[in-house]
C-alpha positions as CSV (number, residue, x, y, z in Angstrom):
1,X,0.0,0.0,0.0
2,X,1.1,3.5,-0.9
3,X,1.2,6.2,1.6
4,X,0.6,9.7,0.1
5,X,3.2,11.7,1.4
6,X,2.5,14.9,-0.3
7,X,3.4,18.3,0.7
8,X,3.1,21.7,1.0
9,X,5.4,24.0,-1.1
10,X,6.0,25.4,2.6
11,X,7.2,22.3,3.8
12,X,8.8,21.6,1.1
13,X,11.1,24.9,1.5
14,X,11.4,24.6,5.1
15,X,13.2,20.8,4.2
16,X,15.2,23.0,2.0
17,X,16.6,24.8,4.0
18,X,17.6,22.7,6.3
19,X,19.4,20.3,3.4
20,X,20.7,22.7,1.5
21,X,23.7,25.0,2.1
22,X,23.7,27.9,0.9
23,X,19.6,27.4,-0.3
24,X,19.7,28.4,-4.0
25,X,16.5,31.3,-4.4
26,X,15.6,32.3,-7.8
27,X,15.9,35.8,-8.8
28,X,18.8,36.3,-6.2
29,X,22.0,38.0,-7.9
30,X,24.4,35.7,-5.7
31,X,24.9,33.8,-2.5
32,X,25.0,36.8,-0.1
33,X,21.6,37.8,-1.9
34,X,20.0,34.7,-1.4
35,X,20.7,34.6,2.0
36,X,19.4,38.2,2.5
37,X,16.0,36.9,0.8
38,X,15.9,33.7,3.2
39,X,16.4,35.7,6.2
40,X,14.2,38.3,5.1
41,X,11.3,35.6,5.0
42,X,12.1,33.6,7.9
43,X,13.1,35.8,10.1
44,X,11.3,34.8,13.9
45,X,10.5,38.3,14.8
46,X,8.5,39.4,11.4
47,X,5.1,38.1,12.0
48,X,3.8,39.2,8.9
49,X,5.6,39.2,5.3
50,X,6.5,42.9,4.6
51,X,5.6,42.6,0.8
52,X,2.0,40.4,0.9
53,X,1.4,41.8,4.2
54,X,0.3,37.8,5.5
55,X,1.8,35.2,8.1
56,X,5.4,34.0,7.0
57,X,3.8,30.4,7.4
58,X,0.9,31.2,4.8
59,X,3.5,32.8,3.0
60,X,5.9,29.7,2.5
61,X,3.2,27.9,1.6
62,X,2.1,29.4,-1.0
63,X,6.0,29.1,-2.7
64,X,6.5,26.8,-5.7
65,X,9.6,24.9,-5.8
């Protein structure tokens, strides 16, 4: 029997980030820009995305990777 083990694009990037090293983000010039972006989003004390104004969790989940 099959288990369906799908995800969310936000777990998805969460496992990401935790794998890879540095995390490759599209649209980011280089490495020192892609970790900029990354911390920008995931950063514990913004509770709300500065650009779509929702939860960082909501957010992730709405990434495609």
């Amino acid at each position: 029997m099959q288990t369906n083990d799908v995800k969310s694009p936000g777990q998805k990037f969460r496992e990401a980030l935790k794998t890879e090293s540095p995390l490759q983000i599209v649209g980011a010039i280089n490495a020192n820009h892609a970790l900029l972006a990354q911390q920008a989003v995931l950063h514990p004390s913004l509770e709300y995305n500065r650009l779509a104004n929702t939860p960082v969790d909501e957010f992730m989940d709405l990434l495609v990777i």
